[in-house]
Backbone of each chain as ProteinMPNN parsed JSONL, in Angstrom:
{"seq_chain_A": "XXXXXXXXXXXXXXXXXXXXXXXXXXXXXXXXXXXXXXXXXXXXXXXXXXXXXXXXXXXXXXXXXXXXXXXXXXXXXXXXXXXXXXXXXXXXXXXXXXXXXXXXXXXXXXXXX", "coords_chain_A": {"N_chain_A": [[0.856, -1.198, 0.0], [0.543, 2.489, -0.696], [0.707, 5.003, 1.393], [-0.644, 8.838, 1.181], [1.201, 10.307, 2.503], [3.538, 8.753, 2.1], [4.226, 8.459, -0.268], [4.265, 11.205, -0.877], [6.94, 11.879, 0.736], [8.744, 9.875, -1.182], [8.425, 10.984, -3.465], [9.575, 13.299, -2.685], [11.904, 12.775, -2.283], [13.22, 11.5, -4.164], [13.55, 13.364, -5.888], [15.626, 14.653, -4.42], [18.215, 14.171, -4.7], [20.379, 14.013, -7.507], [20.662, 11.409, -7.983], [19.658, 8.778, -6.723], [19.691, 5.979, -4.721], [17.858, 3.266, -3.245], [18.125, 1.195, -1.692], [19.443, -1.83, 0.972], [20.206, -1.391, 3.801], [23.458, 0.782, 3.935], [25.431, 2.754, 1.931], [28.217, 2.402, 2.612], [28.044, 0.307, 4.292], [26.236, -1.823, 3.015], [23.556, -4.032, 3.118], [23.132, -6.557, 1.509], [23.728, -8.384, -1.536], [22.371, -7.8, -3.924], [22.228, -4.848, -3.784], [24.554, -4.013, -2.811], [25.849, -4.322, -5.298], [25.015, -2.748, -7.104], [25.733, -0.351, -5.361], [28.316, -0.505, -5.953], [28.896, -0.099, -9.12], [27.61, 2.026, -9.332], [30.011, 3.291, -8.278], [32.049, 2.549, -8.881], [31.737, 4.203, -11.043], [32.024, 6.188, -10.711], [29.997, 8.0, -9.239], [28.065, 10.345, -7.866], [26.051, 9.686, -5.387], [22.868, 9.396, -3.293], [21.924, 7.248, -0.928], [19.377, 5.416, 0.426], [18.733, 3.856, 2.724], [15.805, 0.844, 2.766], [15.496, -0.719, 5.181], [15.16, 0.728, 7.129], [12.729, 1.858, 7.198], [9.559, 0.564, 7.023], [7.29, 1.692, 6.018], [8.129, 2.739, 3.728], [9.595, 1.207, 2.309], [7.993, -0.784, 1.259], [6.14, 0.547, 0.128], [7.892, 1.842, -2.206], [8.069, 0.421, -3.853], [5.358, -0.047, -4.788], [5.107, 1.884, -5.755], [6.874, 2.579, -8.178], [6.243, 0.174, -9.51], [7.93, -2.138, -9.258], [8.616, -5.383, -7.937], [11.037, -5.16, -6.186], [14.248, -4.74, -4.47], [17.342, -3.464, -4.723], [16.281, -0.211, -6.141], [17.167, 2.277, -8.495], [17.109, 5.601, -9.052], [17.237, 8.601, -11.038], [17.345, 11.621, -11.872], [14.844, 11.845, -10.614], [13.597, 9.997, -11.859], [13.288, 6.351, -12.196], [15.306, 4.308, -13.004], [15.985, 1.126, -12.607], [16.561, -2.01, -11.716], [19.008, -4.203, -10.081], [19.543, -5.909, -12.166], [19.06, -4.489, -14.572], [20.905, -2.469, -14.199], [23.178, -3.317, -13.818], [23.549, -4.751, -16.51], [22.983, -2.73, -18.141], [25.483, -0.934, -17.481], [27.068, -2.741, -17.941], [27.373, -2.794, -20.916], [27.575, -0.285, -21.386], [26.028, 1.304, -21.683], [24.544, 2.859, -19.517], [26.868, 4.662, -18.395], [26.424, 6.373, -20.453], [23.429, 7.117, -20.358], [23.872, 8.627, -18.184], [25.367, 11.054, -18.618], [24.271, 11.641, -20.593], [21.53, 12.47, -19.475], [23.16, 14.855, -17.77], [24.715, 14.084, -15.687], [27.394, 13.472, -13.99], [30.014, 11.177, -15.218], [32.825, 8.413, -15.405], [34.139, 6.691, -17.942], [32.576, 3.489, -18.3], [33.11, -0.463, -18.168]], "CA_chain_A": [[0.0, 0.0, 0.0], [1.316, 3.196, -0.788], [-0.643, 5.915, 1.373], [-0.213, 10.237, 0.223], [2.324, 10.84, 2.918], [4.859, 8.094, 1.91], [4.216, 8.564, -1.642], [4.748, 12.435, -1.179], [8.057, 11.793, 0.673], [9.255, 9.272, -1.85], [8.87, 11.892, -4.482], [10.589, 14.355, -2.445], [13.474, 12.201, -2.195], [13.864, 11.016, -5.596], [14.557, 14.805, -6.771], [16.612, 15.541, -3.151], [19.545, 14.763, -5.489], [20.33, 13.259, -8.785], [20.848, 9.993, -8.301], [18.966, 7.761, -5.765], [19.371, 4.55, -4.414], [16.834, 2.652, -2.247], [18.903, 0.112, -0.933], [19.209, -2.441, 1.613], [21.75, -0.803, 4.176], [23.984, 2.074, 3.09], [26.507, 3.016, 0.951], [29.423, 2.551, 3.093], [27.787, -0.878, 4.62], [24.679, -2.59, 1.974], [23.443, -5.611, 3.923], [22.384, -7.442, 0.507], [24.494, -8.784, -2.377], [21.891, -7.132, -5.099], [22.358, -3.498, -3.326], [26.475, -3.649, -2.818], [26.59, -4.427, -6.488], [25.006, -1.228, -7.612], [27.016, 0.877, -5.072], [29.7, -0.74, -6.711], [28.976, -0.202, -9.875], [28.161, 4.18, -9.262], [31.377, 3.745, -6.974], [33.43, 2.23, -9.726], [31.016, 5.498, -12.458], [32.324, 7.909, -10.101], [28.915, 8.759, -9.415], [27.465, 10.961, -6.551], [24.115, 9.247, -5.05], [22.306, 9.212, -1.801], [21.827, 6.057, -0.802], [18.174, 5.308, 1.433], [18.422, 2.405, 3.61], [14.819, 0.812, 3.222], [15.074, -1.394, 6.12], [14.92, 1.619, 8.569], [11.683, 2.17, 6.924], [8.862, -0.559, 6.258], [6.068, 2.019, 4.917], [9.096, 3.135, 2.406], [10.244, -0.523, 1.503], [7.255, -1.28, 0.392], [5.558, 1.902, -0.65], [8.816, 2.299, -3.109], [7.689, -0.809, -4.978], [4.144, 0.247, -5.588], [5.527, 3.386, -6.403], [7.501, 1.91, -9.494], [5.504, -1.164, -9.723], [8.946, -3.084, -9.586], [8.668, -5.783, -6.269], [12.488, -5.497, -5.159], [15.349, -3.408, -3.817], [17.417, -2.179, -5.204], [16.064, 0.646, -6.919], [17.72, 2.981, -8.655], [16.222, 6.226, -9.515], [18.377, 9.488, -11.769], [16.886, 12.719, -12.012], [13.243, 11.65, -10.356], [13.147, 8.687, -12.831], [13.004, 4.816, -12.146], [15.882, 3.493, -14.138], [15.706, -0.225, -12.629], [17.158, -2.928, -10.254], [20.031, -4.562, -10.282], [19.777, -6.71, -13.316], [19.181, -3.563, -15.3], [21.453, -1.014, -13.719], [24.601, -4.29, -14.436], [23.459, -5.082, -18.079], [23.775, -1.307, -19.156], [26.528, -0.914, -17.152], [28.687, -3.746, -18.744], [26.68, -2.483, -22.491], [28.068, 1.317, -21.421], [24.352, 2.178, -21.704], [24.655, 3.384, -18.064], [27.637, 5.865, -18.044], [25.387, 7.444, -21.319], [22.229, 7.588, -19.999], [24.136, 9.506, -16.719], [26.018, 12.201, -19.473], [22.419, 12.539, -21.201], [20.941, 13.574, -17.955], [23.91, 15.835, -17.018], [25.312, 13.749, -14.058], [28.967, 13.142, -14.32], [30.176, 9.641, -15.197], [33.517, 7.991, -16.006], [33.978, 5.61, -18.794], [32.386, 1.871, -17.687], [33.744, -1.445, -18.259]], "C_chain_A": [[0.891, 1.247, 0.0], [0.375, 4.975, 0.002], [-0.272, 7.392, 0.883], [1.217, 10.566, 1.242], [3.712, 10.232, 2.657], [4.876, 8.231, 0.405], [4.965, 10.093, -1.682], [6.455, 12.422, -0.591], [9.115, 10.98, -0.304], [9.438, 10.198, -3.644], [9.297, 13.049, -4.417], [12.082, 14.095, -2.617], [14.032, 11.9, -3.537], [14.667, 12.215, -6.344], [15.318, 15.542, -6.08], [17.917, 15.309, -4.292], [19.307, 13.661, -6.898], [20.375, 11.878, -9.46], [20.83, 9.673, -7.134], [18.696, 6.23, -5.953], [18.89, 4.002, -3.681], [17.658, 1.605, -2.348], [18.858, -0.725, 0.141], [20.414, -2.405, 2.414], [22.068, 0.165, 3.502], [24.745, 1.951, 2.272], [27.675, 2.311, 1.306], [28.995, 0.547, 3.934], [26.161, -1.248, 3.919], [24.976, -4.193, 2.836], [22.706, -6.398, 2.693], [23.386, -7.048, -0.633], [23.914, -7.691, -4.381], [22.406, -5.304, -4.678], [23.787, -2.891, -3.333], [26.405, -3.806, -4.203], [26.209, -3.202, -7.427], [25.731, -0.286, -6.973], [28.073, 0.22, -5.941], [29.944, -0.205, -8.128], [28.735, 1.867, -9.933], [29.466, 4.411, -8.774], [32.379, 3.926, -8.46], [33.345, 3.653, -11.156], [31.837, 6.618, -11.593], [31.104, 8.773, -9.79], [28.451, 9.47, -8.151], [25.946, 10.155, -6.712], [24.258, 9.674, -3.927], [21.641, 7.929, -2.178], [20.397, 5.951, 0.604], [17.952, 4.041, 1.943], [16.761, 1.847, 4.057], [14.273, 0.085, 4.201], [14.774, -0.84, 7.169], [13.59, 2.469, 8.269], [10.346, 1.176, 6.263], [7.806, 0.17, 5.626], [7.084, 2.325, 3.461], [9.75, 2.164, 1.849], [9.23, -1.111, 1.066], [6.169, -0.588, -0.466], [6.837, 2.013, -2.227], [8.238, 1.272, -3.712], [6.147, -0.981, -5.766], [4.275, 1.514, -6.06], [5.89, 3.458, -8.127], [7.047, 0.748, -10.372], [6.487, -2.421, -9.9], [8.98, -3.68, -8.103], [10.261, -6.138, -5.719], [12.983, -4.643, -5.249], [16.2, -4.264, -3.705], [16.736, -1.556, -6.102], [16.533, 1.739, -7.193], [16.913, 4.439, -9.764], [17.735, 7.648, -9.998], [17.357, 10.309, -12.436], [15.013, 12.73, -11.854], [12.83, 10.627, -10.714], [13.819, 7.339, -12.616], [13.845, 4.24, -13.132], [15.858, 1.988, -13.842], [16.531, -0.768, -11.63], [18.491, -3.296, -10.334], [20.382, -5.033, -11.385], [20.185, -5.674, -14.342], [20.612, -2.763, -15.523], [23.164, -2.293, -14.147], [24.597, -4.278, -15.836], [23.312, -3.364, -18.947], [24.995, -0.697, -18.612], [27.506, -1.797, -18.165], [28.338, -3.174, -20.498], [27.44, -0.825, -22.441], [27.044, 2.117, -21.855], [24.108, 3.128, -20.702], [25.189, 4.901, -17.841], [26.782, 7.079, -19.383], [24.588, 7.489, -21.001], [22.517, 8.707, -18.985], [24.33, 10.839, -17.934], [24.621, 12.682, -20.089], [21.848, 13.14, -20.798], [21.365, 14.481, -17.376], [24.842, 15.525, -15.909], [26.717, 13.342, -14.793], [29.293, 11.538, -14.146], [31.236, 9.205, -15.899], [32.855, 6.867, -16.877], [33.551, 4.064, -17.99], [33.423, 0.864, -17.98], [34.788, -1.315, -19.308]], "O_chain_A": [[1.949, 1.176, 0.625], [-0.302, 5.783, -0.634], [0.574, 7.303, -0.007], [2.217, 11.046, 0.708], [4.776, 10.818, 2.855], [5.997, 7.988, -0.04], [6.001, 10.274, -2.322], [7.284, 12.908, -1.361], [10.289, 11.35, -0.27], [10.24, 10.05, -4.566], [9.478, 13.829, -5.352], [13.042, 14.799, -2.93], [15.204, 12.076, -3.868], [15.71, 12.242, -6.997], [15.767, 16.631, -6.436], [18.533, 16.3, -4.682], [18.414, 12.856, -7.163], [20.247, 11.401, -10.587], [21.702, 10.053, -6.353], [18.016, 5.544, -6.715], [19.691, 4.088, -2.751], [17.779, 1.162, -3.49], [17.805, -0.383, 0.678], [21.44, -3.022, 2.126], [21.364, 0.596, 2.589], [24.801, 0.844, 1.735], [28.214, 1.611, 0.449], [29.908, -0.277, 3.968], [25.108, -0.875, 4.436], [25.901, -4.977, 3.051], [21.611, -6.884, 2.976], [23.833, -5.914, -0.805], [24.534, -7.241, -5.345], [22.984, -4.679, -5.567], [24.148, -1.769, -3.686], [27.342, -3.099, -4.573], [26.938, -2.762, -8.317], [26.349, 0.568, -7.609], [28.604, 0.993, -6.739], [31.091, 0.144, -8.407], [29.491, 2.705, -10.425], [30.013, 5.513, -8.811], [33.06, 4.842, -8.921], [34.247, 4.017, -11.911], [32.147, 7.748, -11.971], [31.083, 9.988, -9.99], [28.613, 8.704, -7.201], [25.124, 10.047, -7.622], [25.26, 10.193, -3.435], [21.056, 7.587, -3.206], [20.633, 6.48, 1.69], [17.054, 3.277, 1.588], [16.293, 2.12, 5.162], [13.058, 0.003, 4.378], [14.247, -1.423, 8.117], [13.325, 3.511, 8.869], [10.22, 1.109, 5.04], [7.242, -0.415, 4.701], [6.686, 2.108, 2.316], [10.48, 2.349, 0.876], [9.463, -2.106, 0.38], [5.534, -1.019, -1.429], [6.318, 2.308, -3.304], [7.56, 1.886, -4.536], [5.811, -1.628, -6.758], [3.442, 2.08, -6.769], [5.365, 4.137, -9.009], [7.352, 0.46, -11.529], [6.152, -3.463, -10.464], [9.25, -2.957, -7.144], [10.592, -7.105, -5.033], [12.596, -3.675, -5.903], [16.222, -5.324, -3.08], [16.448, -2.261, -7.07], [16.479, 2.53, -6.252], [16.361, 4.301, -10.856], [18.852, 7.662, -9.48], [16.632, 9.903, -13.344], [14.178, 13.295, -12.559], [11.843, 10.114, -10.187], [15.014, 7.287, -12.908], [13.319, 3.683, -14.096], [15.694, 1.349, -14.882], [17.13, -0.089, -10.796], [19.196, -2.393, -10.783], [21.497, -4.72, -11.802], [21.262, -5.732, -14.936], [21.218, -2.513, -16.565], [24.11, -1.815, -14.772], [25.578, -3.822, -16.424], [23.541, -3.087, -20.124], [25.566, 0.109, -19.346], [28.421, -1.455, -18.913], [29.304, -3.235, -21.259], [27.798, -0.294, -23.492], [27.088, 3.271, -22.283], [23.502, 4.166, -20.966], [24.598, 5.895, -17.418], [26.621, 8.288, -19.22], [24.362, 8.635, -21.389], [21.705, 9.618, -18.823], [23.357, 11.578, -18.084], [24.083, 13.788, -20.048], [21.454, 14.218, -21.243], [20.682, 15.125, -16.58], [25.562, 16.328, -15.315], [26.909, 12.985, -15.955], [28.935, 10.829, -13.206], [31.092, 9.382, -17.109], [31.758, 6.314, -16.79], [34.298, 3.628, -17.115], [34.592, 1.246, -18.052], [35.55, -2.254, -19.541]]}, "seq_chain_B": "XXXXXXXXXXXXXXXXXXXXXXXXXXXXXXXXXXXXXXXXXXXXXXXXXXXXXXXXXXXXXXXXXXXXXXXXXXXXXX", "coords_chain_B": {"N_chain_B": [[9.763, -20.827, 1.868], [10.274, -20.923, -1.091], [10.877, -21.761, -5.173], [9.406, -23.919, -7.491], [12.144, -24.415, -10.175], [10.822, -25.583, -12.46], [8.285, -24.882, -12.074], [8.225, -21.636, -12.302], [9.217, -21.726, -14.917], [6.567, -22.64, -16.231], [4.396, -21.094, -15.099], [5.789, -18.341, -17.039], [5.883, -19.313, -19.525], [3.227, -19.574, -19.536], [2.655, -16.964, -20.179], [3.777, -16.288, -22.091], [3.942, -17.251, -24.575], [5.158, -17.879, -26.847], [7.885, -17.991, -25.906], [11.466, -18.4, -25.405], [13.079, -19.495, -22.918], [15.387, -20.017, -20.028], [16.543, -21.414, -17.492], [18.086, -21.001, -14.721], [19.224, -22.478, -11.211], [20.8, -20.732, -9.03], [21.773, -21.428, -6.751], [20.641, -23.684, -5.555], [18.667, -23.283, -3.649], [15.974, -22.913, -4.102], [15.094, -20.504, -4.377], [16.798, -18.542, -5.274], [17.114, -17.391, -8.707], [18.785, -17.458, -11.54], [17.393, -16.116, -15.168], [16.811, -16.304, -18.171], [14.919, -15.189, -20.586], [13.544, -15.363, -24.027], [11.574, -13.42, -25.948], [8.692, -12.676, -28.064], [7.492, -10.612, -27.148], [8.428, -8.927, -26.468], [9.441, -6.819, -28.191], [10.147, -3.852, -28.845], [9.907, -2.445, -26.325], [10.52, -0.909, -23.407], [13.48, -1.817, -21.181], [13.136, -2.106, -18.761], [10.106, -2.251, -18.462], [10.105, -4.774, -20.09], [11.01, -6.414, -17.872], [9.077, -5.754, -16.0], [7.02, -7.463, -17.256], [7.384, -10.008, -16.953], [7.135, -10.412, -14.295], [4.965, -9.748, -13.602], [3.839, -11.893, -15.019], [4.763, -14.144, -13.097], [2.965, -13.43, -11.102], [3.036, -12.023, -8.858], [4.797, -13.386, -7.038], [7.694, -12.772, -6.933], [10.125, -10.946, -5.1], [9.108, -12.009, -2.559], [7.65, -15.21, -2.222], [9.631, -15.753, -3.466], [12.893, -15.24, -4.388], [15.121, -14.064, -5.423], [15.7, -13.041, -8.627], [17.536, -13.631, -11.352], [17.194, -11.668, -13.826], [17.18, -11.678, -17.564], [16.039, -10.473, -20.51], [15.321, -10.347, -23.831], [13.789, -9.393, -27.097], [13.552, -11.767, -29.585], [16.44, -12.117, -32.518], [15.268, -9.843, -35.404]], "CA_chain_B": [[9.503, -20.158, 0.744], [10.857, -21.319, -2.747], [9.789, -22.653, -5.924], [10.688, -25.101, -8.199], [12.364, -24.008, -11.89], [9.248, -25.822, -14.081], [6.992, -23.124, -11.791], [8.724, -20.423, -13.105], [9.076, -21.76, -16.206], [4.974, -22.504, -17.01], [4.232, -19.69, -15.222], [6.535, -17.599, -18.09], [5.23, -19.821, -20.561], [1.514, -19.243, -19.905], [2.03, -15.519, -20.368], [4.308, -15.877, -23.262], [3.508, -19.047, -25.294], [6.608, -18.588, -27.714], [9.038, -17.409, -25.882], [12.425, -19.888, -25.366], [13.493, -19.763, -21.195], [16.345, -20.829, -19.504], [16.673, -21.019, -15.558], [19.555, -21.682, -14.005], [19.035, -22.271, -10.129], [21.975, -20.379, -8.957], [22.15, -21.726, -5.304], [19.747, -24.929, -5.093], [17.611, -23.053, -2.594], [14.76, -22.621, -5.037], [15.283, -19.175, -3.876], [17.861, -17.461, -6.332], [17.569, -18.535, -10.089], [18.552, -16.957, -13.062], [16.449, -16.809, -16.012], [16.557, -15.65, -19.393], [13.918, -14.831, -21.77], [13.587, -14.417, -25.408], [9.643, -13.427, -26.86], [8.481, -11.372, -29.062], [6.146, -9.315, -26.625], [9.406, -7.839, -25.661], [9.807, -6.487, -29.414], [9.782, -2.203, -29.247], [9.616, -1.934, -25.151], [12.033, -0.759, -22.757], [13.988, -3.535, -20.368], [11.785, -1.908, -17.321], [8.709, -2.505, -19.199], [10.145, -6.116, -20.515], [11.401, -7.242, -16.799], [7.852, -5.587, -15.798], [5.626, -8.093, -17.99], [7.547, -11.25, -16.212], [7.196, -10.063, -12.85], [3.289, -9.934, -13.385], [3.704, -13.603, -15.113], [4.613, -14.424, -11.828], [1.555, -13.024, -10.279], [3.317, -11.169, -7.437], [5.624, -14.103, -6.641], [9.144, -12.284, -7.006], [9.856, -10.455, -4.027], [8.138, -12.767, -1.658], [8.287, -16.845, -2.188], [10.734, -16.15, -5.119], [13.999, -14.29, -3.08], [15.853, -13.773, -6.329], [15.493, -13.894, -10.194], [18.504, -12.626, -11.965], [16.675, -11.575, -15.282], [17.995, -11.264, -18.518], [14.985, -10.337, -21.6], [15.129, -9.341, -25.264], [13.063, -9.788, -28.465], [14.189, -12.441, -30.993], [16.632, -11.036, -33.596], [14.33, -9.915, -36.112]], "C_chain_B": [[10.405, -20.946, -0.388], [10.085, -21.874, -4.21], [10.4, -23.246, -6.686], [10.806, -24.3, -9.305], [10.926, -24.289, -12.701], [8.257, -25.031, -13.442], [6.768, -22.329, -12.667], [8.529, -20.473, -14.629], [7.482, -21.589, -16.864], [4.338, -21.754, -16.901], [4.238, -18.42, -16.281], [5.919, -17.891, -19.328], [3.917, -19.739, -20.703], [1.644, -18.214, -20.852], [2.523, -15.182, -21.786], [4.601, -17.327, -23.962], [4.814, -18.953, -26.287], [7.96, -18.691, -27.424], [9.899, -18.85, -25.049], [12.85, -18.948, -23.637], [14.565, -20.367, -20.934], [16.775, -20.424, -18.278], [17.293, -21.968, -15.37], [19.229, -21.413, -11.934], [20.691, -21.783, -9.89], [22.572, -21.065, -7.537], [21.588, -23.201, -4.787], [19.37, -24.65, -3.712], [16.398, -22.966, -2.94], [14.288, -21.375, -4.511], [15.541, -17.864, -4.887], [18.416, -18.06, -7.622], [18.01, -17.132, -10.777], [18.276, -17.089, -14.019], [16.497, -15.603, -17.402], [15.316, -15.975, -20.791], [13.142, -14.601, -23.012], [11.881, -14.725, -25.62], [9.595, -11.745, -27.481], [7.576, -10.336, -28.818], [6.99, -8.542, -26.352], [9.969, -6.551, -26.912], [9.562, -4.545, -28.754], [9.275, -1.913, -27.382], [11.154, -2.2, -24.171], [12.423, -2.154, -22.007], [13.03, -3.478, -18.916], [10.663, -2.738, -17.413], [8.846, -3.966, -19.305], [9.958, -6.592, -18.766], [9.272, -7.307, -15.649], [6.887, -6.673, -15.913], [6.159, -9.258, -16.873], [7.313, -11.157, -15.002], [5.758, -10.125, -12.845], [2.977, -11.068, -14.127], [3.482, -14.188, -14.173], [3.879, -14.441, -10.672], [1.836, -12.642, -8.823], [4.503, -11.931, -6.428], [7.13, -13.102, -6.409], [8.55, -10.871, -5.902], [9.318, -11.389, -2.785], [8.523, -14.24, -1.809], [9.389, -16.406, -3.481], [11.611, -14.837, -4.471], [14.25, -13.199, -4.677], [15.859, -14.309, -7.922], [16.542, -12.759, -10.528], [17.941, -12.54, -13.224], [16.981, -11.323, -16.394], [16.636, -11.482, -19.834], [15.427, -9.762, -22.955], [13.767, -10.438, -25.97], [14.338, -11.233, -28.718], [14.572, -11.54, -31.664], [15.918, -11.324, -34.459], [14.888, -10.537, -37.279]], "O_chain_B": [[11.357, -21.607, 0.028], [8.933, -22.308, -4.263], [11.627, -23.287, -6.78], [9.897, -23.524, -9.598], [10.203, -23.512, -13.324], [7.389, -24.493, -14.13], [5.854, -22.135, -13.467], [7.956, -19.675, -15.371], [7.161, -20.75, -17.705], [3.623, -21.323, -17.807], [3.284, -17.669, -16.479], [5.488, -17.038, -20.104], [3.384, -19.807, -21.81], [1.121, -18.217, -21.966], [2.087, -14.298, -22.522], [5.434, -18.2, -23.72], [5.462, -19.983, -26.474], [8.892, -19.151, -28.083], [9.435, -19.813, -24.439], [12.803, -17.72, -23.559], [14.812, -21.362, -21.615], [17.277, -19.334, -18.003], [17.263, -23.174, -15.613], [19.055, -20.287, -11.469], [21.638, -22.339, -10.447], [23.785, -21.171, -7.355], [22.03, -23.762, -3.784], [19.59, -25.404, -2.764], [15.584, -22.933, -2.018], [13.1, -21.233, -4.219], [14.945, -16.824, -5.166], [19.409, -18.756, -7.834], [17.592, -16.003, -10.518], [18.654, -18.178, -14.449], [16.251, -14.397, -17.428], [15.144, -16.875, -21.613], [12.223, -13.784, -23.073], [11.21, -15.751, -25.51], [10.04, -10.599, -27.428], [7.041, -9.52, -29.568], [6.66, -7.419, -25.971], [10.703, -5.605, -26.626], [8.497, -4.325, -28.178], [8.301, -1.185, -27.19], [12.126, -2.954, -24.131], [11.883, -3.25, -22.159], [12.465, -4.361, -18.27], [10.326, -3.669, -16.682], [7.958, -4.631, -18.77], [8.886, -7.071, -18.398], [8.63, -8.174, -15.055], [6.063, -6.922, -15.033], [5.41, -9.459, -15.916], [7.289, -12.288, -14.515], [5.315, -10.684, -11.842], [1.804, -11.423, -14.013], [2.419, -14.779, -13.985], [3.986, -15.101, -9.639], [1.113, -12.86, -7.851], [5.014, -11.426, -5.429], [7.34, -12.877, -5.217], [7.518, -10.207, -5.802], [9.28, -10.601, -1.84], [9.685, -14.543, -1.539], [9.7, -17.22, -4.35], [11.141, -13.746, -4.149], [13.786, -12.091, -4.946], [15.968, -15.458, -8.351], [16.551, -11.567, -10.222], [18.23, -13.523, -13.905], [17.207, -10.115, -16.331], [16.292, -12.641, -20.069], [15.897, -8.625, -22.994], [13.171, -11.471, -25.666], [15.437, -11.506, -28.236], [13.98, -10.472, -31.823], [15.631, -12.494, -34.711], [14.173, -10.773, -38.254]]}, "name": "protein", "num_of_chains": 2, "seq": "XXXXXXXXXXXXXXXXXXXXXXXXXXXXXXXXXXXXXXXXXXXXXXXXXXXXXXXXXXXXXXXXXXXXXXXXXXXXXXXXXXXXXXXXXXXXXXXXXXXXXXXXXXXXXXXXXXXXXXXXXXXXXXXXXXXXXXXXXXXXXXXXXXXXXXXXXXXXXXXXXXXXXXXXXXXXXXXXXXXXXXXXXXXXXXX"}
């Protein structure tokens, strides 16, 4: 269920900065194998995120998924917008779809793989 | 929680009667598979949109009894 107040903070947060990750844990410690592999993969872009630990929030761990209509975390969101989970956010990463979609949007991004 | 591979699979296969499958249990927990995709509903839609349609094959499964699906979708080359 997604009710107006977690919906309205979840679309405050998405445009607090340019690149948002709903994660499982933080940046600096991700308690899940799908979540460390996207920090890894902005770490290795050079990318600035904020990272939202949704376990310290259960209306926002599961509000984020009717939000997007995608049922897991990670989610990775870039300039307000829902780019995708892990599977995604690896397979244009290793394709170098990734570091261009960031330069398209304006966000700064070394070369990928 | 888990499910078996031929789930997944007839599941996939209801929703997409041509499309070729291949699930790999990655852990033999019937937990965390990976599964690739090819159909032709995926023809002219993003990978969101594609990973989207299988996830409502599933009928709400992923996330919940199904831990982990590593997904991999395209079209057939045309």
């Amino acid at each position: 269920m997604l009710n107006d107040t977690t919906r309205e903070q979840i679309e405050n947060d998405i445009k607090s900065e340019d690149v948002v990750l709903y994660m499982k844990g933080t940046p600096v410690f991700p308690q899940c194998g799908f979540s460390a592999a996207v920090v890894g993969v902005l770490t290795h872009l050079g990318v600035p995120f904020r990272g939202i630990n949704v376990l310290e929030d259960d209306g926002i761990r599961e509000g984020i998924k009717t939000f997007s209509d995608w049922p897991t975390i990670p989610q990775l969101y870039v300039k307000g917008e829902f780019v995708g989970g892990c599977d995604i956010v690896r397979e244009m990463y290793e394709t170098g779809e990734l570091t261009e979609m960031f330069q398209t949007r304006g966000v700064d991004a070394k070369p990928g793989a | 929680m888990a499910m078996q591979a031929s789930e997944i699979e007839a599941l996939i296969k209801d929703a997409f009667p041509d499309a070729k499958i291949i699930i790999e249990d990655l852990r033999g927990d019937g937990d965390h598979y990976a599964c690739q995709v090819v159909s032709s509903a995926f023809a002219g839609k993003s990978r969101v949109q594609q990973h989207q349609m299988v996830y409502k094959a599933l009928g709400g499964r992923m996330g919940g009894e199904l831990h982990a699906l590593a997904l991999q979708t395209s079209a057939p080359d045309a």
